[in-house]
C-alpha positions as CSV (number, residue, x, y, z in Angstrom):
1,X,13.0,7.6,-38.5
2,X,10.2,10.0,-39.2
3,X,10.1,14.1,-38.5
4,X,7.3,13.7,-36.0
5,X,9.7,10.6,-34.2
6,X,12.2,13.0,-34.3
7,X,10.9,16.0,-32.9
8,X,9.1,13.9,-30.4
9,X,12.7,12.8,-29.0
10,X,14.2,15.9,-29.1
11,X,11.6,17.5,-27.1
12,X,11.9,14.8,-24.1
13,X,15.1,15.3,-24.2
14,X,15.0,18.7,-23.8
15,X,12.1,18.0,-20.6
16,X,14.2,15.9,-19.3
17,X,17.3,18.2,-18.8
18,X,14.6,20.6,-17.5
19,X,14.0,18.3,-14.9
20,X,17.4,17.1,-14.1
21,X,18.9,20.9,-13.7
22,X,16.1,21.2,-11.3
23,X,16.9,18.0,-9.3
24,X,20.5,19.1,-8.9
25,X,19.8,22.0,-6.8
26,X,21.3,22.1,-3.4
27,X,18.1,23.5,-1.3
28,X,14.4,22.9,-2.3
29,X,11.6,25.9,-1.2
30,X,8.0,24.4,-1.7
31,X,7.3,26.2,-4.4
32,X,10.8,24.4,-6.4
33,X,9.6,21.0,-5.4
34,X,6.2,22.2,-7.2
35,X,8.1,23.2,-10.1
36,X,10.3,20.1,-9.6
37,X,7.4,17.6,-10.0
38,X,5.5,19.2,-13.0
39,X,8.7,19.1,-14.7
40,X,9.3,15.3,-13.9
41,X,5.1,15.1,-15.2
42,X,5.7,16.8,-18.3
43,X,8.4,14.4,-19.6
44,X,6.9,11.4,-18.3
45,X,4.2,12.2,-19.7
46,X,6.1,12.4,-23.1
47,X,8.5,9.4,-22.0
48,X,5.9,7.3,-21.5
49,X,3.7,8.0,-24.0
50,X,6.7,7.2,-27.1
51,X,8.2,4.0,-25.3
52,X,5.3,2.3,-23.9
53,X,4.2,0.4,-26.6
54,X,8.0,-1.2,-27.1
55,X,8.5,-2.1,-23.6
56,X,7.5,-5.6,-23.0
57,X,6.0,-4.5,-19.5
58,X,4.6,-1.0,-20.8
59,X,7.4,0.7,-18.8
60,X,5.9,-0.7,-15.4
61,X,9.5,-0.5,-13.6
62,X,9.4,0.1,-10.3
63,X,12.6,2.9,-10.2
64,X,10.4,4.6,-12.9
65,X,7.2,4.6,-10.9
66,X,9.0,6.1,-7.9
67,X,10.8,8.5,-9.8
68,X,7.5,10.1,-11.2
69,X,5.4,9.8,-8.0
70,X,7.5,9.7,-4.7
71,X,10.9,11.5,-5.5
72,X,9.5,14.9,-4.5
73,X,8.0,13.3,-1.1
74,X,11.5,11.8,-0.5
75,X,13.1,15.4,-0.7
76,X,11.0,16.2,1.4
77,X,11.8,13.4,4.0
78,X,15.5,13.4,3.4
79,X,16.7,16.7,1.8
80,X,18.3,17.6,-1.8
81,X,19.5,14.2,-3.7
82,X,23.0,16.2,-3.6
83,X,23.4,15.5,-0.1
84,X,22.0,11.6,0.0
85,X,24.7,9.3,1.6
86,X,25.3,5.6,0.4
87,X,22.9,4.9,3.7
88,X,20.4,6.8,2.3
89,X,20.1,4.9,-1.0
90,X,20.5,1.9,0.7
91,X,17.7,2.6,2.9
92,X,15.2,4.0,-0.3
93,X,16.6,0.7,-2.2
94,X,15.3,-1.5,0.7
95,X,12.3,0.6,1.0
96,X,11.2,1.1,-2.4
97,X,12.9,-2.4,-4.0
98,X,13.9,-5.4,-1.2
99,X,10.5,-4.9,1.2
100,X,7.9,-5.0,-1.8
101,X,10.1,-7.8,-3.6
102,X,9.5,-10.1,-0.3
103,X,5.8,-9.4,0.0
104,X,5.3,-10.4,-3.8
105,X,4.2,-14.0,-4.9
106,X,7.7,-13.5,-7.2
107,X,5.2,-13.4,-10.3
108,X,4.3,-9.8,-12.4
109,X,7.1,-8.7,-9.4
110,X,7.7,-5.0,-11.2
111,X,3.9,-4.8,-11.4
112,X,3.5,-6.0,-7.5
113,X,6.4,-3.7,-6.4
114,X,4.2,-1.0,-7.6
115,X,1.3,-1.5,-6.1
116,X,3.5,-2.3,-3.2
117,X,4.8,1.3,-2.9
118,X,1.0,2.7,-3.9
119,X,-0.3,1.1,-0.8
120,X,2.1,1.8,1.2
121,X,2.4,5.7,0.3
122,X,-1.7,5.4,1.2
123,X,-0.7,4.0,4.6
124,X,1.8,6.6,5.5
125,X,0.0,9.8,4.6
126,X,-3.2,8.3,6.1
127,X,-1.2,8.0,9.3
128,X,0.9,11.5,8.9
129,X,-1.9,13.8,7.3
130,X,-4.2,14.5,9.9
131,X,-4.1,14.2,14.1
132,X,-6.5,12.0,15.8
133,X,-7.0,11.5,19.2
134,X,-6.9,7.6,19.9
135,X,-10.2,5.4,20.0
136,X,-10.9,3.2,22.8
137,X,-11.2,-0.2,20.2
138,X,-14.0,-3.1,22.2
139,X,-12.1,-6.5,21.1
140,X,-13.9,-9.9,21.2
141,X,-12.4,-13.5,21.6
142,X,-8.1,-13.0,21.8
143,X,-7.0,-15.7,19.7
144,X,-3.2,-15.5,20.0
145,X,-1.4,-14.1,22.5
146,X,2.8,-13.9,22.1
147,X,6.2,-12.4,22.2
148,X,6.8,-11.4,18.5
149,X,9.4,-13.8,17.3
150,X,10.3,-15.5,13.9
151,X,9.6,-19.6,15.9
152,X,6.0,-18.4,16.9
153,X,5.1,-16.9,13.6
154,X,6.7,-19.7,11.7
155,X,4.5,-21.7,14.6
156,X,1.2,-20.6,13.6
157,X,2.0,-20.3,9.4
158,X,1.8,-24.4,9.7
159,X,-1.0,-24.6,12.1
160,X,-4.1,-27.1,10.4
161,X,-6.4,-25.2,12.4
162,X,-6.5,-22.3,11.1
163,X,-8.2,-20.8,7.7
164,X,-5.8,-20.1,4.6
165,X,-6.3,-16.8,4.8
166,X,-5.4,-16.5,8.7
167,X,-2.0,-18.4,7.7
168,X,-1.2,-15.9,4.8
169,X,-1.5,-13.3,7.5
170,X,1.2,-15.2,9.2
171,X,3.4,-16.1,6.2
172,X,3.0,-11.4,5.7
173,X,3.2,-10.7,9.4
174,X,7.4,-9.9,10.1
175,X,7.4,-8.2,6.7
176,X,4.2,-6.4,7.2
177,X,5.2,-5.0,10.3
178,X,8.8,-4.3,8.9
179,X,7.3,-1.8,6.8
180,X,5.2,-0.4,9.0
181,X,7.7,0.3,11.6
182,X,9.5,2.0,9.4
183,X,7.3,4.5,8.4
184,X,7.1,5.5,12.1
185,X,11.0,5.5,12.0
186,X,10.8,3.0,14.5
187,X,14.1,1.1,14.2
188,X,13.4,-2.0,16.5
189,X,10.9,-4.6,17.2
190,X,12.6,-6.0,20.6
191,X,10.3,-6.7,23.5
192,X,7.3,-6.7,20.7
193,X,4.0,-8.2,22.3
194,X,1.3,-9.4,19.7
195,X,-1.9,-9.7,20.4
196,X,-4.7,-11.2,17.9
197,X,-8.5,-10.9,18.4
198,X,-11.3,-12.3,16.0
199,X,-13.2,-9.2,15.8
200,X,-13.1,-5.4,16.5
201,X,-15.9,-2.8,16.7
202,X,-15.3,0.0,14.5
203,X,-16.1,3.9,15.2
204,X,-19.2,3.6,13.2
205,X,-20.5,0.4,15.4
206,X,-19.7,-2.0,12.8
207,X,-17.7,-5.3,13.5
208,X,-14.5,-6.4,12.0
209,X,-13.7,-10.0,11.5
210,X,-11.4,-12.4,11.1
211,X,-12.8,-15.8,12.1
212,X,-11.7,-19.0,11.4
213,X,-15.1,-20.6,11.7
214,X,-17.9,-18.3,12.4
215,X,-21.1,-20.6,12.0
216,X,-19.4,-23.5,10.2
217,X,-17.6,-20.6,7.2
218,X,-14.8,-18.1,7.6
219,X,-15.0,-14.7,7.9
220,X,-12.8,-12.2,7.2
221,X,-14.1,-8.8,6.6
222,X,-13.6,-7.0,3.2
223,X,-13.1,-3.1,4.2
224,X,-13.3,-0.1,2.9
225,X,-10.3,2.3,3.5
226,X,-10.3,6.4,2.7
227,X,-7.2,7.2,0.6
228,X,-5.5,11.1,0.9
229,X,-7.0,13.7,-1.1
230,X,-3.6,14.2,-2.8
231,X,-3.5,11.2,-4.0
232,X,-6.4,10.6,-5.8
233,X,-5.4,12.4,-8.8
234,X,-2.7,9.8,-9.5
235,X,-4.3,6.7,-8.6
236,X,-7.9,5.1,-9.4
237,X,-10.5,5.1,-6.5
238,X,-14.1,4.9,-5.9
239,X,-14.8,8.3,-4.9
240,X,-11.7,8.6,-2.3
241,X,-12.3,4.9,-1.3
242,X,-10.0,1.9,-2.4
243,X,-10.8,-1.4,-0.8
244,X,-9.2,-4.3,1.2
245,X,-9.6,-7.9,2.9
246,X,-8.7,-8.0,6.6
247,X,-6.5,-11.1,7.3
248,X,-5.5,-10.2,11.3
249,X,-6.9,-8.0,13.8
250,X,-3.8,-7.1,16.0
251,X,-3.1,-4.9,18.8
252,X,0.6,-4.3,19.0
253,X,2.9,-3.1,21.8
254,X,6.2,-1.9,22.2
255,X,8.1,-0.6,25.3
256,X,7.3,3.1,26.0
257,X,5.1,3.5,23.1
258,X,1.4,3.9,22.9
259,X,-0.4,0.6,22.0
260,X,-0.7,-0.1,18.1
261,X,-4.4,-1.0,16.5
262,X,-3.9,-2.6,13.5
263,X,-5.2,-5.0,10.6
264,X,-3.4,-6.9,8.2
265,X,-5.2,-6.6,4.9
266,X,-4.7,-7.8,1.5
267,X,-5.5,-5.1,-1.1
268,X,-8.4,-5.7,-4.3
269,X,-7.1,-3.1,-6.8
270,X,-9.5,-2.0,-9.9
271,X,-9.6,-4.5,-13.2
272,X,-8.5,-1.7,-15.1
273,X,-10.3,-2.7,-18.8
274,X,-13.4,-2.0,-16.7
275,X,-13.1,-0.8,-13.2
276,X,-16.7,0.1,-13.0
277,X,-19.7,-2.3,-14.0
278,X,-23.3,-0.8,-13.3
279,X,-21.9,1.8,-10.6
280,X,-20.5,-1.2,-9.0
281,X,-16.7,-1.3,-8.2
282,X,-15.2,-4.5,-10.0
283,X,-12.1,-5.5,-8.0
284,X,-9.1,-8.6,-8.0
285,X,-7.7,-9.5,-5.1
286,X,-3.7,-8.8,-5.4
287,X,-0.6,-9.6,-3.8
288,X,0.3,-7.0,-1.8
289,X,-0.3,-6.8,2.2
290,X,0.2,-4.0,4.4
291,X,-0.6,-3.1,8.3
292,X,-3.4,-0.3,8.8
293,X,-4.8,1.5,11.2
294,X,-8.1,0.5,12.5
295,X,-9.3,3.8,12.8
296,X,-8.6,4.5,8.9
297,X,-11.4,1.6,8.2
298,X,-14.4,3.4,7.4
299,X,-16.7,0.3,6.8
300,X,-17.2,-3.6,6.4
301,X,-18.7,-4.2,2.8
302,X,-19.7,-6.6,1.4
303,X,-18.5,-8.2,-1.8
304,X,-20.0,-10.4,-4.2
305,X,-17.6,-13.1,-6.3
306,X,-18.3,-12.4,-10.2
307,X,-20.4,-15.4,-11.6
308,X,-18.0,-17.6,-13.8
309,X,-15.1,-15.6,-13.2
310,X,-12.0,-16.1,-11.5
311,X,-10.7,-13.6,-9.2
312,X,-13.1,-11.0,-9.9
313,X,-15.5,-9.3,-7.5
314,X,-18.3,-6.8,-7.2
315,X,-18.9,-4.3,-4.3
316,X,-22.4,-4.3,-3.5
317,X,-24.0,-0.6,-2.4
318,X,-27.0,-0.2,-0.9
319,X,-27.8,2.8,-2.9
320,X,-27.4,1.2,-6.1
């Protein structure tokens, strides 16, 4: 083993008992949970950087990427890791491992599960960082109307008349709104009623759509959603915005709460060798699904399919 290897190591591991005397204190101000996470920063940054190349998935595990980006927002939530009961791991576990595991395709799953949390910590501060006063939403054409149950989704997944994209709303649906629930700490679903439109206007006047046959083709609306300010140093954007397809437009009610307006998208995430292509965002569609808020849409766009290419596809600006 060389010097530099050798000084290399010895400096994580000096970072990372740095970072793991800080973790074991028993109260957190917000100026230690600063300190905490630049500490947890400075030896991934040095973790990373020595072990990625011999790691067969470039050190893509999910326990890593929480670790590094969401362990400082779940002391926040749930106090010093001293103090975390077996019910408490159990519940990140779920959050964090089982959820995203179920809304993968099973296939890149540590890479999915990733992307999985990403959107998901998107979703939540979108929701928590800012208080709106709720939009009257205009709704067009009510397609389905139900009692949530497992017998009606299941129903509709095997239905011939609807699009393939409609039915992978279905196939998401009770995991989707699993997740979603739970980020509103709302523990059960019971006397859940669905209801599922073909279109929406948006604040801006725009329509959202999900339609099965609109003029002999489906539409479903590709969206653009505004991510947090904070977390647009940690994850790719265009300028603030990351994008989505809309597979259901739902409103959702549950007894004594105020009515839900949401749509179940599919996320496009950045090709990563080249994320950019003439100004234009170049996108793939990927396996993870989550329930928004209507109001966070700021726009329909519209996206082009890259000629000769599969899975890859260009957002069109009008200023370009």
């Amino acid at each position: 083993m060389s010097t530099l290897m050798l000084v290399r190591r010895n400096k994580i591991y000096v970072k990372w008992n740095e970072m793991y005397l800080l973790s074991r204190s028993e109260k957190f101000k917000e100026s230690d949970l600063e300190n905490f996470q630049k500490a947890i920063n400075d030896w991934g940054d040095l973790f990373i950087k020595l072990f990625q190349n011999i790691s067969n998935s470039h050190l893509k595990f999910p326990k890593l990427h929480s670790w590094i980006y969401h362990i400082v927002d779940t002391i926040r939530e749930y106090g010093a890791i001293n103090g975390y009961t077996t019910e408490t791991y159990e519940s990140l576990h779920k959050t964090y491992v089982k959820i995203p595991y179920r809304l993968s395709n099973k296939k890149e799953v540590e890479k999915q599960i990733m992307e999985n949390i990403r959107r998901r910590a998107i979703v939540s501060r979108n929701r928590v960082g800012k208080t709106k006063t709720p939009m009257a939403f205009v709704y067009t054409a009510k397609l389905f109307d139900f009692d949530l149950s497992e017998s009606m989704i299941e129903q509709n997944k095997i239905d011939p008349n609807l699009d393939k994209k409609m039915i992978k709303g279905f196939e998401k649906f009770i995991d989707c709104l699993k997740v979603y629930l739970n980020i509103l700490n709302i523990i059960s679903a019971e006397g859940c009623r669905i209801k599922i439109y073909s279109s929406v206007t948006l604040k801006n006047g725009a329509i959202l759509r999900t339609k099965n046959d609109f003029h002999h083709r489906p539409w479903f609306s590709n969206i653009a959603v505004n991510m947090n300010e904070e977390e647009l140093s940690e994850y790719l954007s265009d300028k603030g915005i990351c994008y989505a397809q809309t597979l259901l437009i739902t409103e959702i009610r549950l007894p004594n709460k105020s009515p839900m307006h949401l749509a179940l998208v599919q996320w496009y995430d950045f090709i990563e060798e080249t994320p950019f292509v003439y100004g234009c965002p170049l996108l793939r569609l990927v396996e993870v699904y989550n329930f928004i808020e209507i109001e966070a849409i700021e726009d329909t766009i519209h996206v082009v399919p890259r000629f000769d290419k599969n899975n890859e596809y260009f957002v069109m600006k009008l200023d370009q």
